[in-house]
C-alpha positions in Angstrom: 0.0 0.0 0.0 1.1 3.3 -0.9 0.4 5.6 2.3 0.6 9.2 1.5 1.8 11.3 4.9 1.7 15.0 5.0 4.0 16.9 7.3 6.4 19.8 8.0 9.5 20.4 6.8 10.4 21.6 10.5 11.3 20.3 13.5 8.4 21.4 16.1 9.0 22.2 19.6 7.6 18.6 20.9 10.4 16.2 21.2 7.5 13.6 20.7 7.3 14.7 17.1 10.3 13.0 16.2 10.0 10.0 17.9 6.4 9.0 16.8 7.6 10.4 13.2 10.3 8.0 13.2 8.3 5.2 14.2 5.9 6.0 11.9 8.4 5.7 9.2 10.0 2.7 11.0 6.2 0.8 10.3 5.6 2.1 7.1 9.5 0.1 6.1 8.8 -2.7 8.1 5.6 -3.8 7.2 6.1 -3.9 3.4 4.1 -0.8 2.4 5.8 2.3 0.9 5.7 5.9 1.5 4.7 8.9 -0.6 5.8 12.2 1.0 6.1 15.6 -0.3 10.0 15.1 -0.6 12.2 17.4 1.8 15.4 16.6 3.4 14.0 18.7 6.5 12.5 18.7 9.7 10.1 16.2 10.4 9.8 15.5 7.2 13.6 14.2 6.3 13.1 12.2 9.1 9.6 10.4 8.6 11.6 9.7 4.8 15.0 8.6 6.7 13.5 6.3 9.0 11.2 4.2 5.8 14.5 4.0 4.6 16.4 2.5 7.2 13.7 0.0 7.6 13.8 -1.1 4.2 11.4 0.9 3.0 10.5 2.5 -0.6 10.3 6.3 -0.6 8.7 8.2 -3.5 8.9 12.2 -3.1 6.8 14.7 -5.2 8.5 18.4 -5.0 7.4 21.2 -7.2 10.4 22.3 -9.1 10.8 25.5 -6.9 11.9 23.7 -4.0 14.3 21.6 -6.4 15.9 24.7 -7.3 16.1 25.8 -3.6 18.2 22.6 -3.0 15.3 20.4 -0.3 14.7 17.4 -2.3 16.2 14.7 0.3 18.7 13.3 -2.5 18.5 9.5 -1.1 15.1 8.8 -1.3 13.9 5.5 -4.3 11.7 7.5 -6.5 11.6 11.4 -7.1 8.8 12.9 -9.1 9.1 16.7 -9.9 6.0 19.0 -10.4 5.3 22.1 -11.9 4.0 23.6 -8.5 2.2 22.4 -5.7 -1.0 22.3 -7.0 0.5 19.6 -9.5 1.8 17.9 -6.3 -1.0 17.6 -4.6 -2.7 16.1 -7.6 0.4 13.3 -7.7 0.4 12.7 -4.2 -3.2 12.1 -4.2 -3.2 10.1 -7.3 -0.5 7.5 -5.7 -2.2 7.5 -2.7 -3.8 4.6 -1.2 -4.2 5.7 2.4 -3.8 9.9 3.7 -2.1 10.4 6.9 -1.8 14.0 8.4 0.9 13.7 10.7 1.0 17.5 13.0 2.3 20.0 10.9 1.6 23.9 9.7 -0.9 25.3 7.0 0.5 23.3 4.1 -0.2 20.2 6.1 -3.7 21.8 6.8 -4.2 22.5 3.1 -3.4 19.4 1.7 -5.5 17.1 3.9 -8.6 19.5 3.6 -8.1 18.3 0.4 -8.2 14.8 1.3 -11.3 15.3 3.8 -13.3 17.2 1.2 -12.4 14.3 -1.7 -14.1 11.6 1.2 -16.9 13.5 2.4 -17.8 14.0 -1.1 -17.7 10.1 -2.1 -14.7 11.2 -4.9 -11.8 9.0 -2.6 -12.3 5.6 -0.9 -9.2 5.9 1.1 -8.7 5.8 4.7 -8.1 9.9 6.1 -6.4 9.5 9.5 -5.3 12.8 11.2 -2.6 11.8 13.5 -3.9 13.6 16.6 -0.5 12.9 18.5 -1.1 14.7 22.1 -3.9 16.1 20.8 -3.0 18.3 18.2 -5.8 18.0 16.2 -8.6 18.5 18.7 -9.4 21.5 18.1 -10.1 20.3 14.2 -12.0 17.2 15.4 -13.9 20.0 17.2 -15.1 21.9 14.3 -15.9 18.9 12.3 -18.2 17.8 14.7 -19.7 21.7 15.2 -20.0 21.5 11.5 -22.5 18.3 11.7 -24.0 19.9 15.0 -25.0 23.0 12.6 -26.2 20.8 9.9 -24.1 22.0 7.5 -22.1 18.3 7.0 -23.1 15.0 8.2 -21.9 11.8 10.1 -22.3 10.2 7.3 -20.2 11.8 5.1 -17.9 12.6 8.3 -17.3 8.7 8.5 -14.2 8.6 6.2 -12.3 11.1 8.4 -10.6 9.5 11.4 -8.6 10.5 14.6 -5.7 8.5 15.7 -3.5 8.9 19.2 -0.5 6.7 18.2 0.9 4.6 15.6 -1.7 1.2 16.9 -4.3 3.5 16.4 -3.4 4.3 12.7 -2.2 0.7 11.9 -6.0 -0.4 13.5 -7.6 2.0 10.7 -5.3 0.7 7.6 -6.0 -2.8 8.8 -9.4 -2.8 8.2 -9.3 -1.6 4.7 
């Protein structure tokens, strides 16, 4: 299965970021499936890459030519697929996705997986969107979805693609299942 992950290119402050991004990456190697990522040497996101890596792992990165240029592509990854710009990586990244993992990150993360919720709620994706709500970063999200339904202006129903996950045996629970 190719599991797409979204994520920073920066560190965080939360020294639990790089752990559970490393074991994230350490599962994703290990268990036979492969990773699609947005293709950074940086932050959280060099390491997510790194660890699929060390754990035997296949790595495909999609970077818009811009960031090419700026020297970020993390150089040792299996596959690299350049784009046009990020809307045309998006598009790829969705395309070889089989399951959507937001891990925490900033506004791009943000972007790209309201993306991802919007394609499921709407019936266009049949692929598993877990939010990686590691210490409860995505609470406040999980909140407005569900003010959203409260308001009637979404539904359980089409809310039911769009999961929450605490920890790595949360997320593998979800994939599982599909």
């Amino acid at each position: 299965m190719n599991i797409t992950v979204y994520l920073g290119a920066n560190d965080g402050k939360d020294p639990a970021l790089k752990t559970a991004v490393r074991e994230l990456g350490t599962w994703i190697g290990t268990s036979g499936h492969s990773l699609v990522y947005g293709g950074s040497k940086c932050g959280l996101m060099g390491d997510l890459a790194e660890s699929v890596l060390a754990a035997g792992g296949e790595v495909t990165g999609v970077e818009p030519q811009f960031f090419v240029d700026e020297g970020l592509v993390y150089d040792d990854i299996t596959r690299l697929i350049v784009t046009k710009d990020m809307s045309d990586r998006k598009a790829k990244m969705i395309e070889l996705g089989d399951a959507f993992i937001a891990f925490p990150g900033g506004t791009g993360t943000l972007e790209e997986i309201a993306e991802i919720m919007s394609k499921v709620c709407l019936g266009h994706l049949k692929a598993p969107c877990i939010l990686y709500n590691l210490n409860g970063y995505y609470d406040s999200l999980k909140a407005l979805l569900d003010h959203m339904v409260e308001m009637g202006l979404s539904s359980v129903e089409k809310m039911k693609g769009i999961r929450f996950a605490g920890n790595l045996k949360e997320i593998t629970a979800i994939l599982e299942k599909m």
